[in-house]
SEZA-66539 format. One line per 3 residues: their letters; for each residue x, y, z of N, C-alpha, C. Coordinates in pm, whole numbers, plus 50000, padded with zeros to 5 digits. Layout:
<rs>
A) X/Y/Z/X/Y/Z/X/Y/Z ~ ... $
</rs>
This chain:
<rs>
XXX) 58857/26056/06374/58803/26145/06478/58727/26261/06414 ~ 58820/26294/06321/58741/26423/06259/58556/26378/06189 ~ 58597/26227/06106/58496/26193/06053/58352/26210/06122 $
XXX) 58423/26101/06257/58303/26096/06361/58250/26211/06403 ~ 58317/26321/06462/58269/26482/06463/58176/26547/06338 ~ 58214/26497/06227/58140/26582/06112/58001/26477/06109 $
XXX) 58020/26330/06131/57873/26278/06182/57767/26355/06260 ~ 57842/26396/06406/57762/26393/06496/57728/26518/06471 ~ 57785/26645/06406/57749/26739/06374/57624/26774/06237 $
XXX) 57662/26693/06155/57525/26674/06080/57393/26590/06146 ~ 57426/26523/06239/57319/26458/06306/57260/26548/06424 ~ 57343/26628/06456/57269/26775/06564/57191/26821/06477 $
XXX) 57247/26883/06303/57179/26960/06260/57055/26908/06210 ~ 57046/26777/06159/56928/26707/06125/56836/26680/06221 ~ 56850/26669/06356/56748/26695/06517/56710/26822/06484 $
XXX) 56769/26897/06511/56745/27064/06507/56622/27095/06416 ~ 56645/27069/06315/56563/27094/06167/56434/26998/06208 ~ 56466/26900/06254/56322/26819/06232/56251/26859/06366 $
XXX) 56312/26906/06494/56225/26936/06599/56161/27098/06518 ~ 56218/27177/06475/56170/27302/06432/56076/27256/06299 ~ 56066/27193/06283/55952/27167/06136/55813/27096/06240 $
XXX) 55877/27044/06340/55701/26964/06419/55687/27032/06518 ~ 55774/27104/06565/55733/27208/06663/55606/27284/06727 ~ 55541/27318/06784/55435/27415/06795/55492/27522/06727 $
XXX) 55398/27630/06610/55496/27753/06625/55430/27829/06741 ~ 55509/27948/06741/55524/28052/06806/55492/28172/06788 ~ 55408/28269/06836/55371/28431/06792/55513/28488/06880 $
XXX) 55556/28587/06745/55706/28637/06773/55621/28789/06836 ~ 55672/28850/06900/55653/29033/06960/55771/29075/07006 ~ 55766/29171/07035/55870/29293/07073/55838/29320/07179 $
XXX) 55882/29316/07305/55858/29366/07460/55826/29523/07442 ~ 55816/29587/07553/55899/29760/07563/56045/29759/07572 ~ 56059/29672/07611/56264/29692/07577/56321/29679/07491 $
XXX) 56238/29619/07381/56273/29569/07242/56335/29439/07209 ~ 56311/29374/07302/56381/29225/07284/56265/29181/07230 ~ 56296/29037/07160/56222/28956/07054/56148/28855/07201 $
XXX) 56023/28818/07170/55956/28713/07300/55887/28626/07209 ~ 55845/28491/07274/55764/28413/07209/55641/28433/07280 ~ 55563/28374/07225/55430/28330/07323/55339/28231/07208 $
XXX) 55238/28109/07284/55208/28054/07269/55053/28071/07152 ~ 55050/28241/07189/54920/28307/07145/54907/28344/06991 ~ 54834/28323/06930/54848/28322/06803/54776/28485/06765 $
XXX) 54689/28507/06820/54584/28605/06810/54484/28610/06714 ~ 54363/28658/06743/54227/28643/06687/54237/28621/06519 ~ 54295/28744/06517/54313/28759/06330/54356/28608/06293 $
XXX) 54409/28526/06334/54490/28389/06247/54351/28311/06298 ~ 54261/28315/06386/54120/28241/06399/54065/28247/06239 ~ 54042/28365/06182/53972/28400/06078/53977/28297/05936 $
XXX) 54065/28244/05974/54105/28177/05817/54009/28019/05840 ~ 54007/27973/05948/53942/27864/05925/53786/27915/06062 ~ 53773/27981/06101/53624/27999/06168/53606/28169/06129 $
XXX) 53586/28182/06019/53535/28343/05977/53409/28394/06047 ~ 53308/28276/06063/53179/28300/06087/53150/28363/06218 ~ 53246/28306/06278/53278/28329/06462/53334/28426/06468 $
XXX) 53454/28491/06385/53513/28569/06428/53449/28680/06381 ~ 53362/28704/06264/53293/28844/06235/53202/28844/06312 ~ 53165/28760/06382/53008/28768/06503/53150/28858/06626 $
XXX) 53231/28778/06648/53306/28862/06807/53366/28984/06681 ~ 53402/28966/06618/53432/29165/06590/53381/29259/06616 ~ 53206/29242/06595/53120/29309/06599/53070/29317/06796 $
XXX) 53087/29224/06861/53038/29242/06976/53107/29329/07078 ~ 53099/29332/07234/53153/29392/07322/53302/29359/07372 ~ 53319/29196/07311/53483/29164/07391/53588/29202/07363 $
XXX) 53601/29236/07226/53713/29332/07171/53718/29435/07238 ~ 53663/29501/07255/53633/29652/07276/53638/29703/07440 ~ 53721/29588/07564/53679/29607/07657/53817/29642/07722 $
XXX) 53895/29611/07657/54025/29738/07677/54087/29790/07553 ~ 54095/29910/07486/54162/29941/07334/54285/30044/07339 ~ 54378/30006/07279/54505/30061/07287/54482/30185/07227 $
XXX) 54504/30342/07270/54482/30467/07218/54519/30486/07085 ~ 54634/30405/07029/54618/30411/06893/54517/30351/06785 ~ 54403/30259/06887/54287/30264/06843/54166/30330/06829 $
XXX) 54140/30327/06979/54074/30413/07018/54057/30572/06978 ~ 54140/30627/06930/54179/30763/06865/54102/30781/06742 ~ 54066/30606/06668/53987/30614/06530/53878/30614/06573 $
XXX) 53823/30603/06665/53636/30557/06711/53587/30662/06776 ~ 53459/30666/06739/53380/30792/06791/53342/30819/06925 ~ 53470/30827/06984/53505/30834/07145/53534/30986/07196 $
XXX) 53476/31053/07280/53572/31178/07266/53597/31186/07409 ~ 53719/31306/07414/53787/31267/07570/53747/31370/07676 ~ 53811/31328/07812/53788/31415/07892/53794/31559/07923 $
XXX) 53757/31662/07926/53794/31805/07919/53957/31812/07969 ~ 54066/31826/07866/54161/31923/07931/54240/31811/07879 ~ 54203/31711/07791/54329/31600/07761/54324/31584/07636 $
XXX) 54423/31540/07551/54441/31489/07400/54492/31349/07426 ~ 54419/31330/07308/54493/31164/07270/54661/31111/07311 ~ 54724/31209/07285/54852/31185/07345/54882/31204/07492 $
XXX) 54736/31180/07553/54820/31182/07710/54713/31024/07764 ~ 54675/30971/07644/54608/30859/07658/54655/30709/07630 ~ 54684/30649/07720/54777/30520/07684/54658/30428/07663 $
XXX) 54507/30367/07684/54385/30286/07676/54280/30336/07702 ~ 54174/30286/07656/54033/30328/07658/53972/30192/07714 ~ 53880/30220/07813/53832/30076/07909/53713/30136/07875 $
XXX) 53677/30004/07791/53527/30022/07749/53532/30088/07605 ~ 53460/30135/07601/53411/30248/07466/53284/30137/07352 ~ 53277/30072/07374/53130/30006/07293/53036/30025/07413 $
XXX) 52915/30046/07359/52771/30064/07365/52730/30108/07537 ~ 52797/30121/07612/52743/30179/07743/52893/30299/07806 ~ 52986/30271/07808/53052/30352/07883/53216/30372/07846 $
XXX) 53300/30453/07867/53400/30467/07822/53489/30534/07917 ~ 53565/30465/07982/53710/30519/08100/53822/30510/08049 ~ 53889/30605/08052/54028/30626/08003/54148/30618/08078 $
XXX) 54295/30557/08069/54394/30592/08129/54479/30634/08063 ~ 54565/30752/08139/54655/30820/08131/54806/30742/08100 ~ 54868/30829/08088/55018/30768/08009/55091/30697/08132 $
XXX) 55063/30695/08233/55113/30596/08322/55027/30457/08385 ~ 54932/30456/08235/54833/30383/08332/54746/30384/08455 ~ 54736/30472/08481/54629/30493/08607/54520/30566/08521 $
XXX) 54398/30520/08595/54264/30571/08569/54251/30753/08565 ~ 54206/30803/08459/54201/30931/08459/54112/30955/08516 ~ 54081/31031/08637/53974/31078/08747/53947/31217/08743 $
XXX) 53964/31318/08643/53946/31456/08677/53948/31469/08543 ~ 53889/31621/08507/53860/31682/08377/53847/31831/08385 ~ 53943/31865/08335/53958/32017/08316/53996/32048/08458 $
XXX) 54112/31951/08518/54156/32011/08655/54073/31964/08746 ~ 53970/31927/08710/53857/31949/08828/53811/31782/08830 ~ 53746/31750/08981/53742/31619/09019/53579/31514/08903 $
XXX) 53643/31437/08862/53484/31404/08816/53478/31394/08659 ~ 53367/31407/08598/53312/31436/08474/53420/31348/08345 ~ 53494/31201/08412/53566/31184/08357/53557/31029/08253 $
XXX) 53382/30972/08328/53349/30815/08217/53240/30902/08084 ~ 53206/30853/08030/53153/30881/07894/53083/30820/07905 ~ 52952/30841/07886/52838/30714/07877/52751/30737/07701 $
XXX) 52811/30612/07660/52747/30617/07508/52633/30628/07479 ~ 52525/30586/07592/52392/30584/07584/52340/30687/07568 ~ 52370/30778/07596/52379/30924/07677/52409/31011/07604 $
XXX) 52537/31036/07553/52624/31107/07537/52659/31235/07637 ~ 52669/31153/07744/52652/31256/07906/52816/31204/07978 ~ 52846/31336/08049/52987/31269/08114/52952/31217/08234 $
XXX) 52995/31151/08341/52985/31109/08458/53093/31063/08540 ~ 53097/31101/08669/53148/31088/08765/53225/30941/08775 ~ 53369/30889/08803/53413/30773/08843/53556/30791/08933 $
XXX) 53491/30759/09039/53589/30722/09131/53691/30893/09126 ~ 53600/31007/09125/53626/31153/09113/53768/31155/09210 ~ 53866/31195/09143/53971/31264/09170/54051/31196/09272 $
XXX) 54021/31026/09291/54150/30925/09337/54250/30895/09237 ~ 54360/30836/09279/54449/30765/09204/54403/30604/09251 ~ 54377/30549/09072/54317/30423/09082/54381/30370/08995 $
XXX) 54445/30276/09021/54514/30182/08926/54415/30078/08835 ~ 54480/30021/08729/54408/29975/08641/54445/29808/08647 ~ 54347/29744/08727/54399/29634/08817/54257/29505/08774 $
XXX) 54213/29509/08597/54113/29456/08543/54141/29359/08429 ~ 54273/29366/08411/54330/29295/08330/54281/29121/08339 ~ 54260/29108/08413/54220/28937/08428/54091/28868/08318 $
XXX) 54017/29013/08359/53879/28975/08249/53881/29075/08120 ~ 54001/29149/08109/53970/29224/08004/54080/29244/07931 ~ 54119/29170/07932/54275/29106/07841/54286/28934/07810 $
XXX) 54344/28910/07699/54381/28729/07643/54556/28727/07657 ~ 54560/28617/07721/54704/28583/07794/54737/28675/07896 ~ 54645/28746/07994/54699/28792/08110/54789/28719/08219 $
XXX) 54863/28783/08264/54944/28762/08383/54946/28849/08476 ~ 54951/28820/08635/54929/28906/08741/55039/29018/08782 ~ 55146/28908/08750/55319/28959/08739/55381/29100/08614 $
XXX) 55442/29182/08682/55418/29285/08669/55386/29404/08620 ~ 55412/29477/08485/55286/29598/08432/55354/29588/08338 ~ 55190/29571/08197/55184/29622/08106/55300/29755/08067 $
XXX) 55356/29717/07973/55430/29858/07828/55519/29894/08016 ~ 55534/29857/08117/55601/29894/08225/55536/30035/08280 ~ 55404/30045/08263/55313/30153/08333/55274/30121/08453 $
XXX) 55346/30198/08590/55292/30191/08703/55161/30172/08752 ~ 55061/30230/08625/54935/30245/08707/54872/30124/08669 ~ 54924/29996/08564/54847/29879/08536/54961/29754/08636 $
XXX) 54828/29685/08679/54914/29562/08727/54851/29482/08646 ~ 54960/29402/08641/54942/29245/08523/55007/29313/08413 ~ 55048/29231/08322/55032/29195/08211/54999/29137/08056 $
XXX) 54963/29128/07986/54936/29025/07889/55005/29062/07759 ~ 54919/28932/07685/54930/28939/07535/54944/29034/07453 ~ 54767/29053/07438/54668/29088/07362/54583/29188/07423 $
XXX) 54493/29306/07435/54424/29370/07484/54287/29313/07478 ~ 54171/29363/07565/54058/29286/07471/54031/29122/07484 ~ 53932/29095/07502/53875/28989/07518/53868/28888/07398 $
XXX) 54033/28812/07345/54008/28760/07202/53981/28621/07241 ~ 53955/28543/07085/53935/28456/07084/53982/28299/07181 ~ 54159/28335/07190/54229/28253/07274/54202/28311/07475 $
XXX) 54100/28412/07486/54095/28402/07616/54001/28315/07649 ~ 53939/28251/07552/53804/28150/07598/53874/28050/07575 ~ 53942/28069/07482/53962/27892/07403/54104/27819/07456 $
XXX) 54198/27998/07465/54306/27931/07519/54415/27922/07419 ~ 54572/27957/07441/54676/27943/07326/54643/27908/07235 ~ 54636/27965/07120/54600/27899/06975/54723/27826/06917 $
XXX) 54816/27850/06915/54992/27806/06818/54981/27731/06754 ~ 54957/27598/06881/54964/27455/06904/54891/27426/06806 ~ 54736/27432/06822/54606/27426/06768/54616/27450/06594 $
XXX) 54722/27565/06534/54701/27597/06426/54809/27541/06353 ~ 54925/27451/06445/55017/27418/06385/54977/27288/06348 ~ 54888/27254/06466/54853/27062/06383/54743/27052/06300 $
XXX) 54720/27180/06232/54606/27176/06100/54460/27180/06188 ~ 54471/27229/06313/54311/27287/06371/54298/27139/06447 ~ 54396/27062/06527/54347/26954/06603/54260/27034/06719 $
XXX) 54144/27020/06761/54056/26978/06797/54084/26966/06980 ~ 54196/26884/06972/54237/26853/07120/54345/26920/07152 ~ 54394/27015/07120/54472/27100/07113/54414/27311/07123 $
XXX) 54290/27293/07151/54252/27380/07155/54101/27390/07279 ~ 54109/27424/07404/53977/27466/07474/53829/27460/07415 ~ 53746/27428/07483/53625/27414/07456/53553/27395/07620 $
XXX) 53574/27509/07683/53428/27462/07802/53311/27545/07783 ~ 53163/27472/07821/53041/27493/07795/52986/27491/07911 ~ 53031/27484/07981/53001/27536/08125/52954/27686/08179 $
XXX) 52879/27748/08283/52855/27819/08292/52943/27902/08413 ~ 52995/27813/08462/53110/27842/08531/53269/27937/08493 ~ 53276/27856/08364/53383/27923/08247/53322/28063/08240 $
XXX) 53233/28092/08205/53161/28247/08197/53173/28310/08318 ~ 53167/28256/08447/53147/28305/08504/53321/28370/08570 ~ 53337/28289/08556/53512/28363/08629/53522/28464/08568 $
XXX) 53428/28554/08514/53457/28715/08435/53323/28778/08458 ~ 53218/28685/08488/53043/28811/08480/52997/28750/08602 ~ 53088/28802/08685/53080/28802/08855/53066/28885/08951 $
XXX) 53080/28925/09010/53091/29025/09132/53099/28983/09272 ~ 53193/28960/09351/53193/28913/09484/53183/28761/09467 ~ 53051/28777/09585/53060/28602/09591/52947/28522/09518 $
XXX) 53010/28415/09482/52873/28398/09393/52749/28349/09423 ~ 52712/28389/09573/52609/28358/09643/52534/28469/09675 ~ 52579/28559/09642/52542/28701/09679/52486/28774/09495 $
XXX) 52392/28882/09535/52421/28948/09368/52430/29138/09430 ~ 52548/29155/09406/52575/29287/09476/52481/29407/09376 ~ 52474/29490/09479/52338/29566/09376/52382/29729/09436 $
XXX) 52372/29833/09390/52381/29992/09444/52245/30033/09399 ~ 52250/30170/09492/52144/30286/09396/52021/30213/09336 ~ 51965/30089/09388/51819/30048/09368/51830/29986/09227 $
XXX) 51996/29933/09188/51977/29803/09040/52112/29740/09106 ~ 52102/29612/09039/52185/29523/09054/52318/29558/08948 ~ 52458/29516/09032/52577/29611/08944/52577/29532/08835 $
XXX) 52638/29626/08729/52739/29587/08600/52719/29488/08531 ~ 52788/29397/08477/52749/29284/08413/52775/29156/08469 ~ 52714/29130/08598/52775/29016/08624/52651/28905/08656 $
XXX) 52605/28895/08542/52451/28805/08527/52533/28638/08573 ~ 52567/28640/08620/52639/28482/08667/52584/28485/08808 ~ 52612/28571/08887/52556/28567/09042/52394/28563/08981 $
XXX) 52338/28602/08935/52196/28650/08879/52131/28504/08867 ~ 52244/28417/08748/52248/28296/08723/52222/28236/08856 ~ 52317/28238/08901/52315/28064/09031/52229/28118/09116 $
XXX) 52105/28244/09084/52010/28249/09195/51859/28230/09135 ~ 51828/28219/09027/51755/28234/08935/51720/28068/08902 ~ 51545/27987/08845/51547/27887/08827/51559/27814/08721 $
XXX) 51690/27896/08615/51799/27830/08534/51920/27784/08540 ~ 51948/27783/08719/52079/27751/08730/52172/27653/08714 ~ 52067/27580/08621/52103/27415/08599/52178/27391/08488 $
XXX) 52128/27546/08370/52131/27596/08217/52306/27635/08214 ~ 52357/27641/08106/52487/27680/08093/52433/27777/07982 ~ 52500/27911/08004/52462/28043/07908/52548/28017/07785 $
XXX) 52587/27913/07745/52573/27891/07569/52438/27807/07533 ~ 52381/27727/07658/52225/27668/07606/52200/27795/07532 ~ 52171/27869/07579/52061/28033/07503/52148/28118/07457 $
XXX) 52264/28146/07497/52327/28226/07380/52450/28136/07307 ~ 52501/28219/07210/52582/28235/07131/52699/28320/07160 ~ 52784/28238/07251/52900/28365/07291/52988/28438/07194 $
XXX) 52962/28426/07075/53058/28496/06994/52991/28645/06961 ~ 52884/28632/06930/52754/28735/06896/52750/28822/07032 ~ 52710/28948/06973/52648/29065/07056/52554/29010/07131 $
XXX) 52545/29110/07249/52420/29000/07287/52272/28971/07259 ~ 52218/29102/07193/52114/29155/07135/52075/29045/07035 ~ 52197/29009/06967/52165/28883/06849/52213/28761/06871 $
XXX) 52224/28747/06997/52298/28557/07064/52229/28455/07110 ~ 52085/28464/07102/51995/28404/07105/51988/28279/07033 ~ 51977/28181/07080/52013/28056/07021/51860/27981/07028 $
XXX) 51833/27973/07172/51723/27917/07226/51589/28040/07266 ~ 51510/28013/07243/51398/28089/07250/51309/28039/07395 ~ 51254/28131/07503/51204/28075/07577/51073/28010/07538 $
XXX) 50989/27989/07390/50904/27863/07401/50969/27742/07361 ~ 51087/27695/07329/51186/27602/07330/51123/27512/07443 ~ 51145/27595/07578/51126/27522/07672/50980/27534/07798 $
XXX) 50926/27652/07739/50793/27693/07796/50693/27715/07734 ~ 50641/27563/07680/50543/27567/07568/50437/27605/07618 ~ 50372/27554/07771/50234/27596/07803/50206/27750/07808 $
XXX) 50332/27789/07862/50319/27894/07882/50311/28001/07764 ~ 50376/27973/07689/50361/28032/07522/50202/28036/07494 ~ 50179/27884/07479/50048/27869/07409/49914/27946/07506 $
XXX) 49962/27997/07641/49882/28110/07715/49874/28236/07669 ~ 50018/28290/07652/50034/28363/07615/49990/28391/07444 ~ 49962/28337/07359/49933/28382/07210/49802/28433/07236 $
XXX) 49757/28531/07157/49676/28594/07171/49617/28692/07282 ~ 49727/28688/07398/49670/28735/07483/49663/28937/07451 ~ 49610/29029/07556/49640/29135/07555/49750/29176/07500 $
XXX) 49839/29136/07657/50034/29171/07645/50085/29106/07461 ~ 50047/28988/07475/50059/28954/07322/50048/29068/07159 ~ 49918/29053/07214/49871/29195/07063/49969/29303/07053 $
XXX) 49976/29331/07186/50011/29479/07176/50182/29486/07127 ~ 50275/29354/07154/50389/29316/07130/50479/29313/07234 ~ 50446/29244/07345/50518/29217/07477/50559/29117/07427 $
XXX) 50696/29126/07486/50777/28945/07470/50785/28918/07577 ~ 50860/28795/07585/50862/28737/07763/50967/28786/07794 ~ 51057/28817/07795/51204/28879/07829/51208/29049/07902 $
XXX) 51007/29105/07855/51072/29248/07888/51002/29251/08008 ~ 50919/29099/08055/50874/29062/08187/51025/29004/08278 ~ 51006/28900/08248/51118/28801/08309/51249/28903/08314 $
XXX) 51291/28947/08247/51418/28994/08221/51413/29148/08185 ~ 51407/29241/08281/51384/29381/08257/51514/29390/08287 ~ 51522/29540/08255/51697/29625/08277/51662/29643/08457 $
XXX) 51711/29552/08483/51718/29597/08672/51856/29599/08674 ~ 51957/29550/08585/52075/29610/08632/52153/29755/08536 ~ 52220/29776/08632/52293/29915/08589/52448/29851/08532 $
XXX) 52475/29938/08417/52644/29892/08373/52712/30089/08384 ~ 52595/30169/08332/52652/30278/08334/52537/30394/08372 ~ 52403/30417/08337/52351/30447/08348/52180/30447/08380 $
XXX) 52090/30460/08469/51946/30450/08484/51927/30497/08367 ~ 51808/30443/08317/51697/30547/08229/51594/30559/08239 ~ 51535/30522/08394/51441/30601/08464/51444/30538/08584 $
XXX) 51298/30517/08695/51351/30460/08852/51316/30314/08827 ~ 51296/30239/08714/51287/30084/08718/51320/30030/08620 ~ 51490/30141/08553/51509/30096/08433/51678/30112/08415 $
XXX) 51709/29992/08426/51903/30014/08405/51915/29977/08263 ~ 52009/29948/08233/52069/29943/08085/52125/29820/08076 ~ 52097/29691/08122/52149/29556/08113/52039/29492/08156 $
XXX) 51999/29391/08114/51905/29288/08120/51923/29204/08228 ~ 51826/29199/08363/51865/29077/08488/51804/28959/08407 ~ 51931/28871/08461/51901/28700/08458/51862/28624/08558 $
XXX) 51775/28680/08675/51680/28620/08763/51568/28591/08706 ~ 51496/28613/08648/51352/28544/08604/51217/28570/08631 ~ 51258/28487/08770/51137/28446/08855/51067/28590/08905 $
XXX) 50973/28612/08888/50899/28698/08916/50794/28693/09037 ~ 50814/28774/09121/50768/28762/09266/50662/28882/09227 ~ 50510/28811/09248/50421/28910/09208/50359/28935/09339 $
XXX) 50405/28923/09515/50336/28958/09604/50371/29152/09618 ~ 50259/29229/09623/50302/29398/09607/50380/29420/09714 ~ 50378/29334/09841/50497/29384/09920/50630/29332/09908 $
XXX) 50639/29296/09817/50783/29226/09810/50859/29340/09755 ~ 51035/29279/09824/51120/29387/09809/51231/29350/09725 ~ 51263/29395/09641/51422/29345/09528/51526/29335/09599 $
XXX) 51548/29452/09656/51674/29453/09791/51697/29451/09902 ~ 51770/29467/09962/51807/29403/10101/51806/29544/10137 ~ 51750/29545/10328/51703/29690/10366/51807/29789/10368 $
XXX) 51936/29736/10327/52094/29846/10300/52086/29832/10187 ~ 52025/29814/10074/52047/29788/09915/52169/29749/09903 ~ 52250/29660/09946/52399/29608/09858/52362/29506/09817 $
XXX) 52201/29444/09831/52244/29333/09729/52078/29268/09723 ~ 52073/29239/09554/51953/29160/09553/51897/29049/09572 ~ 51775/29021/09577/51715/28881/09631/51697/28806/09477 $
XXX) 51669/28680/09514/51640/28603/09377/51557/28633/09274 ~ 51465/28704/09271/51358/28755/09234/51362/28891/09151 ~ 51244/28912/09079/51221/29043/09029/51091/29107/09101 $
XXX) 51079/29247/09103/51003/29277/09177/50857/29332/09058 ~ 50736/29391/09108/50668/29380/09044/50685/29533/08952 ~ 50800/29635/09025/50848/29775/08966/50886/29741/08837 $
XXX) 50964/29658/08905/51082/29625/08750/51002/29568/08690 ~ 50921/29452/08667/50834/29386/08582/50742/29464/08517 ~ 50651/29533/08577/50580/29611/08510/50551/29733/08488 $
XXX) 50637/29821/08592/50609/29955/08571/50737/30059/08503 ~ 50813/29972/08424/50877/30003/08295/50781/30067/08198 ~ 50717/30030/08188/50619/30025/08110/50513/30142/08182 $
XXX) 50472/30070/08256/50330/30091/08293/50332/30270/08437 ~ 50423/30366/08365/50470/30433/08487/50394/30490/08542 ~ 50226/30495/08501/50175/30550/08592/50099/30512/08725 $
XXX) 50120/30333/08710/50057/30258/08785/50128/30229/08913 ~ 50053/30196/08994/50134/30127/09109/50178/29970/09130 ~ 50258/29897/09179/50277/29831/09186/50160/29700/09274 $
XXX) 50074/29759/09315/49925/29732/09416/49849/29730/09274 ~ 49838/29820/09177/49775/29780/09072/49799/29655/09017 ~ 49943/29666/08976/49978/29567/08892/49987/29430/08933 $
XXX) 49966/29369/09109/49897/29312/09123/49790/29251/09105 ~ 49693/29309/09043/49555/29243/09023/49585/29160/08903 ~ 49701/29215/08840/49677/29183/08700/49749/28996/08646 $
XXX) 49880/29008/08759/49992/28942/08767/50029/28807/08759 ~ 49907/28710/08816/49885/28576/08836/49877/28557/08684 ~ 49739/28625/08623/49671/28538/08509/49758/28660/08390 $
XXX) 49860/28678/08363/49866/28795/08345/49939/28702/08168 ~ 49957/28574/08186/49972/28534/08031/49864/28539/07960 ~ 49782/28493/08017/49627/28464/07934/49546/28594/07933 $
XXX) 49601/28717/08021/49508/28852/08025/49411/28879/07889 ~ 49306/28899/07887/49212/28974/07776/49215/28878/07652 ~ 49267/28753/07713/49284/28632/07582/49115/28636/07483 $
XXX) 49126/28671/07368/48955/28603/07303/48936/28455/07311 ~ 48797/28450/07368/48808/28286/07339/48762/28247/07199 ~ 48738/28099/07191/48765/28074/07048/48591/28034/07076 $
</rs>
């Protein structure tokens, strides 16, 4: 009897050992209560060892950087609201290249500065303070697109003012791709790790409302949600890794070039006027009509629209007669009088049809 017992007991321990050697591993953490947790998430840093190339392109871009824990944020050339120190700062929402909102040690959105309602986002462009959501209590309820391994169920570090939870802060590698563990335990299988190329996948985060609609304020289309922009625009067929490079900034994610696919139109365009002088097609097609944080003048936001199509009739209108929301189109403001501010849009008509081949030399 005893024998048979000391069998079955070395034969538990020999299961045991061999399920823990083929196992998925596990990323070990510490709750706020201090208990030990698993999770499936490996985090960005363990990407590095076998895709370096990818991961120094997203270091450098915006997804890290779109929620940062104050003991980060404290190192970066961020500065805070009048009347607060770093120690009354639990995250920084945002802080790369357009805007920077802060919450307070309970997680709620800091809305006031120096007592007073307002003056409380940071705009990097700028270095100007600005007004957000002045002197409400606003919870920090963004976690879905600006966290890897979020959950809806209940608050971050146990701060009232965040709902959800996650992982990881920040937009890492496993929020696209998905649990890494698995993936790194079977030597980088392949089928064990996410891959959609869809434009859809992008879009469950660079949205706004419905995606039939493109919600717009104050005479630009909002924030970053070039996906509604997308399914109205005549690339909606395109998935935004055709032309970019989602790991890369966006400035350098350019994969595909629009004579890739618009040769006639290129070969109009060489030599023309707009040509010489160093117009690209992007600062036509694709002007800053949307806003993320700030105008920088009346036909100029700080994010690039992904509508296109350019509506060169002078009465045509970008928005809808309540401005909440834009039409498919760019108007002829935004197209050309970026540039051109002293002209009218009745001018820039004349120009608009033939406006690749303008002042072309002939041969």
């Amino acid at each position: 009897m005893r024998r048979a017992r000391g069998i079955l007991l070395i034969v538990g321990v020999l299961i045991f050992l061999v399920s823990v050697m083929f196992a998925p591993s596990v990323f070990s953490f510490r709750t706020a209560s201090g208990q030990v947790a698993t999770s499936p998430y490996a985090g960005s840093e363990a990407c590095f060892k076998c895709h370096p190339g990818e991961f120094n392109d997203w270091k450098v871009s915006g997804h890290p950087y779109i929620l940062i824990p104050a003991e980060q944020a404290k190192n970066m050339p961020l500065p805070l609201p009048a009347g607060y120190s770093w120690d009354d700062i639990s995250y920084v929402v945002g802080g790369y290249k357009w805007k920077a909102r802060y919450l307070d040690k309970k997680g709620f959105f800091i809305t006031t500065a120096a007592g007073k309602p307002g003056k409380n986002q940071y705009n990097l462009m700028t270095g100007a303070w600005a007004d957000y959501e002045a002197g409400k209590v606003k919870k920090y309820d963004c976690g879905q697109c600006h966290t890897t391994g979020y959950s809806p169920e209940g608050s971050q570090g146990g701060l009232p003012g965040i709902v959800g939870t996650w992982v990881f802060p920040g937009v890492g590698c496993e929020s696209c791709h998905g649990p890494g563990q698995a993936h790194i335990a079977a030597g980088g299988d392949k089928k064990l790790i996410a891959t959609d190329r869809s434009a859809w996948f992008c879009g469950n985060c660079h949205i706004r409302g419905k995606a039939t609609t493109i919600p717009a304020v104050g005479g630009f289309i909002q924030h970053h949600e070039q996906f509604n922009e997308h399914l109205a625009s005549p690339h909606r067929k395109l998935a935004c890794v055709d032309c970019h490079d989602p790991h890369k900034k966006a400035e350098f994610s350019i994969r595909t070039t629009c004579a890739s696919c618009h040769s006639a139109a290129q070969a109009a365009f060489a030599g023309s006027t707009m040509q010489r002088v160093g117009v690209r097609c992007v600062d036509c097609h694709m002007p800053m009509a949307t806003k993320s944080a700030v105008s920088l003048g009346p036909y100029k936001g700080d994010v690039k629209t992904h509508l296109f199509l350019i509506k060169t009739d002078p009465e045509a209108k970008m928005f809808t007669p309540d401005g909440a929301f834009a039409k498919h189109y760019v108007t002829l403001d935004f197209a050309c009088l970026q540039c051109h501010q002293d002209k009218t849009v009745k001018w820039a008509a004349q120009y608009a049809k033939g406006i690749h081949s303008l002042g072309k030399r002939k041969k």
